[in-house]
Every structure is written in structure tokens, then in C-alpha cells.
C-alpha positions in Angstrom: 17.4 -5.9 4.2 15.4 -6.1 0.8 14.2 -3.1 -0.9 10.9 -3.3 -3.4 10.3 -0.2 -5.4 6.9 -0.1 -7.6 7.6 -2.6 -10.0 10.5 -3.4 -9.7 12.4 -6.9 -7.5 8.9 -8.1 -6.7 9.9 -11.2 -5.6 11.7 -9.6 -2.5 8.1 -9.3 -0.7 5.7 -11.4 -2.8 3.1 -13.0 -0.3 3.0 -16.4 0.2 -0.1 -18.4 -1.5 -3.4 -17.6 0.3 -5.9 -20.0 0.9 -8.8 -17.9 -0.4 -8.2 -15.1 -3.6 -8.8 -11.3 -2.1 -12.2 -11.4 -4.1 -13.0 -14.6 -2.0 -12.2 -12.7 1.3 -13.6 -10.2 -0.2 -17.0 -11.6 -0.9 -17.0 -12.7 2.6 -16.4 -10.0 4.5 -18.9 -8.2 2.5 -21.4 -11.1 3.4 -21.3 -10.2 6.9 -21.7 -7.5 7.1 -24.9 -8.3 5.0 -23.3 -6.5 1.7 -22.8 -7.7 -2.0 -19.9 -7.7 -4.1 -21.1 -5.9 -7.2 -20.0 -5.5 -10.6 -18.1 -2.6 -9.6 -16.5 -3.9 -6.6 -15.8 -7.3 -8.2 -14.1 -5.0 -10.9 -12.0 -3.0 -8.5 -10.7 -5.9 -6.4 -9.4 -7.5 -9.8 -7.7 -4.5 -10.9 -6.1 -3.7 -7.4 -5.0 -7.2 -6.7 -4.0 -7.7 -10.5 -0.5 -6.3 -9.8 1.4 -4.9 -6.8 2.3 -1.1 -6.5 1.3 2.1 -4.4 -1.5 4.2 -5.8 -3.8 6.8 -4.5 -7.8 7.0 -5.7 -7.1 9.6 -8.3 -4.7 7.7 -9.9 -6.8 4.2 -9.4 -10.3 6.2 -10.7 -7.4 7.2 -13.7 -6.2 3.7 -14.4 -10.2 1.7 -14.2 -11.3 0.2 -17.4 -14.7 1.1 -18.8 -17.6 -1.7 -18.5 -19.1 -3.8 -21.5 -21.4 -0.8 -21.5 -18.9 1.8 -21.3 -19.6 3.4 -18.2 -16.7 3.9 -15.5 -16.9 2.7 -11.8 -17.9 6.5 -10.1 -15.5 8.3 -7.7 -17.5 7.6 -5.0 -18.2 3.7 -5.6 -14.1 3.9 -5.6 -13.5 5.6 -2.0 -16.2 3.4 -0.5 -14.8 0.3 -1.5 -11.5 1.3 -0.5 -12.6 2.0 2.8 -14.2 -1.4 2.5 -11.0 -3.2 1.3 -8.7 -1.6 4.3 -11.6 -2.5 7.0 -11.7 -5.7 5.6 -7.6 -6.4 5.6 -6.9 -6.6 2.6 -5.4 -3.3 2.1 -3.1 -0.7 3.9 -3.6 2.9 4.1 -0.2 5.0 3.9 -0.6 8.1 5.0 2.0 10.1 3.1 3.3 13.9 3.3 1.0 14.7 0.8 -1.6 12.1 -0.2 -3.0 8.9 1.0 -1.9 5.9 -0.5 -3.1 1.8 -1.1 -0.7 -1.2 -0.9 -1.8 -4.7 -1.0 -1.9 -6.2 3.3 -3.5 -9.3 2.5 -0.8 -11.9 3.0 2.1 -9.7 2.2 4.9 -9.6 4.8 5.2 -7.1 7.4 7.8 -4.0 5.7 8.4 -0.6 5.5 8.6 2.2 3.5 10.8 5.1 2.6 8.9 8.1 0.9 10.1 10.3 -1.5 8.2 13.6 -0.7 8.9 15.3 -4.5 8.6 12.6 -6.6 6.1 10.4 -4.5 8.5 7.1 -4.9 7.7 4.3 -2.8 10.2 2.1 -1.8 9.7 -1.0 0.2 12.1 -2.4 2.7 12.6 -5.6 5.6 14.3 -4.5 8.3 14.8 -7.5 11.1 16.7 -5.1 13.2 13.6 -2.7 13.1 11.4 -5.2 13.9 13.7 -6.8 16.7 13.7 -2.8 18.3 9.9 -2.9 18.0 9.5 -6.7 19.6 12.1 -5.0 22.7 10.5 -1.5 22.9 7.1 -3.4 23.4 8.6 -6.1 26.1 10.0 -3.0 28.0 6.7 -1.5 28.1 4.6 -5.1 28.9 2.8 -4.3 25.3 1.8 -7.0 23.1 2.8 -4.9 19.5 0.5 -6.5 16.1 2.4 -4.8 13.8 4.0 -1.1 13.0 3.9 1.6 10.3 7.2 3.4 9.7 8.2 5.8 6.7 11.3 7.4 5.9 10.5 10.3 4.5 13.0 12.1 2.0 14.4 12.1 -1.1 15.2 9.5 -3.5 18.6 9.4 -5.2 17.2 10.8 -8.3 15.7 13.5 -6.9 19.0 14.4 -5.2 20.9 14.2 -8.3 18.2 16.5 -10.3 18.3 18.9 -7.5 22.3 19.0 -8.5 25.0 20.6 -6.5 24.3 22.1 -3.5 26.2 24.2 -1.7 27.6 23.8 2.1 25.0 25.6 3.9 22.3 24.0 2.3 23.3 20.8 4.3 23.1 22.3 7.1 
């Protein structure tokens, strides 16, 4: 099992090289649907695909440079070409306890997450035996599984420890 917590051990579930850069499929995709990768799409893909962490729109409308003119990519321009980027592959929609986050799906390796509901850490993990129960659950049933989604939810050892004490029947 490998754990991968924003920023940190990246290495544990770096994607293999790709063939063609997320622009590229990008660019693509768009194409057939008859669409253009614009300015403001070209600059979101770059800055998405520029690193790897969880984030939610607010905090990627946050984090967007200006243009040469000064002007920011609008909130709207942002939660279409999301939608875009997850119907086109190349990201994954998390559906958290309280928001919806991003992750990187093109060519990254199938994982899992454990969700800290009061911080809103992300951690990610490899499981084989998960995976192995999924493959056997799906044989059982004659169904031909692609892929699964599963978060822990909970909360992370920090959180515990700045919670402090507690007493017996609060572990109940």
C-alpha cells in the first residue's frame, strides 16, 4: 500500500509518460466535438496539469494567474471547462462530504482516497487487496468492473490530535 498526500511522496502514483500532453488530448477532444481550445482553456489545462493535488473551482478560480492584459479566466469559463476536462478523461470528479473536488485521471493509476471531513485532507492510497475484492465481487456477479471510486471518510491524525483527549463515551 502507498499513500500520496497533496504534495507530498509524489512519486508513489506518478503516471507513466503519455504519448500525447493533456493539452494535446485536450485539443482533440475539443476538435470533435467541433470546439476550440482558447486562451482560457489552454491557460487552465497548463495550470491544472502543472502540478498534481486535489482542488475545488473556488480554490482553482483563487489560484489562476491574470492574462498579459490582466483580466482573469471568469467563474463560469472555469466550471465549463472542468466539465469539459472530466468528459474528456482527463480529470476525476470526487465527490466529497462537503465539496466537489479535481484530481488529475489522465494516465494516473487507479487509487483511492481517504477524506478528512474537517480539514478537507486528501490522501491517496494503492490498495491491491481492494482491487483484488472488486475483480472477485464483479466475477461473482458476471460484471465486467472499469474501474471504482472509494473514500474513507474521517479524520486525519492531526485532526485527532487537535481535537485532544476524549473521553470514553465519546468513542462510543
Amino acid at each position: 500500500m502507498s499513500t500520496l498526500e497533496d504534495g507530498d511522496n509524489e512519486a508513489a502514483l506518478a503516471p507513466p509518460p503519455m504519448s500525447e500532453s493533456p493539452e494535446e488530448k485536450f485539443r482533440e477532444f475539443l476538435a470533435i466535438r467541433g470546439e476550440k481550445l482558447t486562451a482560457p482553456r489552454r491557460l487552465l489545462v497548463r495550470h491544472i496539469f502543472n502540478s498534481h493535488k486535489h482542488f475545488d473551482a473556488d480554490e482553482l478560480v483563487a489560484e489562476l494567474p491574470s492574462d498579459a492584459q490582466g483580466r482573469k479566466v471568469s467563474r463560469a469559463t472555469v466550471y465549463r471547462t472542468l466539465r469539459l476536462l472530466v468528459e474528456a478523461n482527463l480529470l476525476r470528479e470526487l465527490r466529497l462530504t462537503n465539496r466537489t473536488a479535481y484530481e488529475h485521471d489522465y494516465g494516473y493509476p487507479s487509487h483511492d482516497h481517504l477524506h478528512c471531513t474537517e480539514c478537507n485532507a486528501v490522501v491517496e492510497f494503492r490498495n491491491d487487496a481492494l482491487r483484488k475484492l472488486r475483480d472477485e465481487v464483479s466475477r461473482e456477479h458476471g460484471f465486467r468492473a472499469s474501474g471504482h471510486r472509494f473514500v474513507i471518510t474521517g479524520l486525519c491524525p492531526k485532526c485527532v490530535r487537535a481535537r485532544g483527549p476524549r473521553r470514553r463515551l465519546d468513542l462510543v
